[in-house]
VOGU-3710 file (C-alpha; in Angstrom, 3 decimals, decimal comma):
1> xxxxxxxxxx> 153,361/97,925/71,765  150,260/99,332/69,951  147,349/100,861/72,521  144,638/98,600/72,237  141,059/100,665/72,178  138,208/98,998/73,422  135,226/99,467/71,582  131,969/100,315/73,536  128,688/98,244/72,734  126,182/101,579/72,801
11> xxxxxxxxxx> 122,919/100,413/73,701  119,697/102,757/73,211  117,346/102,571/75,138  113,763/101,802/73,617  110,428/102,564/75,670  107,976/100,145/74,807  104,266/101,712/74,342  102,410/101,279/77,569  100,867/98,421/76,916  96,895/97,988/78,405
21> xxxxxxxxxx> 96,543/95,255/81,050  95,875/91,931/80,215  92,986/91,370/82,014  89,406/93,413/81,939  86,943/93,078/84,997  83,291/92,995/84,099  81,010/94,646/86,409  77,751/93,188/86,750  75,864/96,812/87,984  78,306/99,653/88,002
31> xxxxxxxxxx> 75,576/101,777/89,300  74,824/99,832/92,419  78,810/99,481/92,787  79,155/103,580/92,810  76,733/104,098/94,761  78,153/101,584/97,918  81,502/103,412/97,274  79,847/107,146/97,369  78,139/105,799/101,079  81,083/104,401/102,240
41> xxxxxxxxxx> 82,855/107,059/101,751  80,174/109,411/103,495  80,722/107,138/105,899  84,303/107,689/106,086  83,488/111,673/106,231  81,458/110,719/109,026  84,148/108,982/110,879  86,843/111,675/110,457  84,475/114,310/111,362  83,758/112,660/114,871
51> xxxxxxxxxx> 86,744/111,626/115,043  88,101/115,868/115,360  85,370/116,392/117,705  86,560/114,371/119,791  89,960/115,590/119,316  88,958/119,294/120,538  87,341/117,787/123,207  90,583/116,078/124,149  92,684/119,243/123,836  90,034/121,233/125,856
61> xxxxxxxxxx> 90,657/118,740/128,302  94,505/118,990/128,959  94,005/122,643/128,557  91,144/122,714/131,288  93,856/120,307/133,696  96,882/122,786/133,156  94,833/125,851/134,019  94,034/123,839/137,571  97,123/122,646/138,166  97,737/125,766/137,800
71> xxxxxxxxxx> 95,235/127,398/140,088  95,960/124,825/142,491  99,535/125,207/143,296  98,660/128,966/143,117  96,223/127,778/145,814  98,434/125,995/148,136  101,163/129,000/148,324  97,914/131,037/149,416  97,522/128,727/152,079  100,798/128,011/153,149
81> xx> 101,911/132,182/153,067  99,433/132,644/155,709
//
């Protein structure tokens, strides 16, 4: 019996050029549009900025509870010692 070889179909591979969308958006006043986007985002900078404050605040916080806990308990073996 003769070996029958199976022939492979090779297929390359072609990447089409990127092609541009099909669709364009016309803005009206693209002035007036940058500059709502610029505020917003100051806005945004704003936001964040608070935003750590208050975070700081918040870790000041737990650290402020742990160090009385702390004294506390330190407090109470005073007391009951004597």
């Amino acid at each position: 019996m003769a070996a029958i070889k199976k022939q492979r179909k090779v297929v390359h591979s072609v990447h089409p050029r990127e092609k541009e969308p099909e669709y364009m958006v016309q803005i009206n006043d693209p002035t007036t549009l940058r500059k709502d986007v610029l505020e917003s985002l100051k806005e945004v900078i704003l936001f964040l900025q608070g935003y750590e404050q208050l975070r700081k605040i918040q870790e000041e916080k737990m650290m402020l509870f742990t160090k009385l806990k702390a004294d506390i308990r330190e407090l109470n073996i005073l007391i009951e010692s004597n």
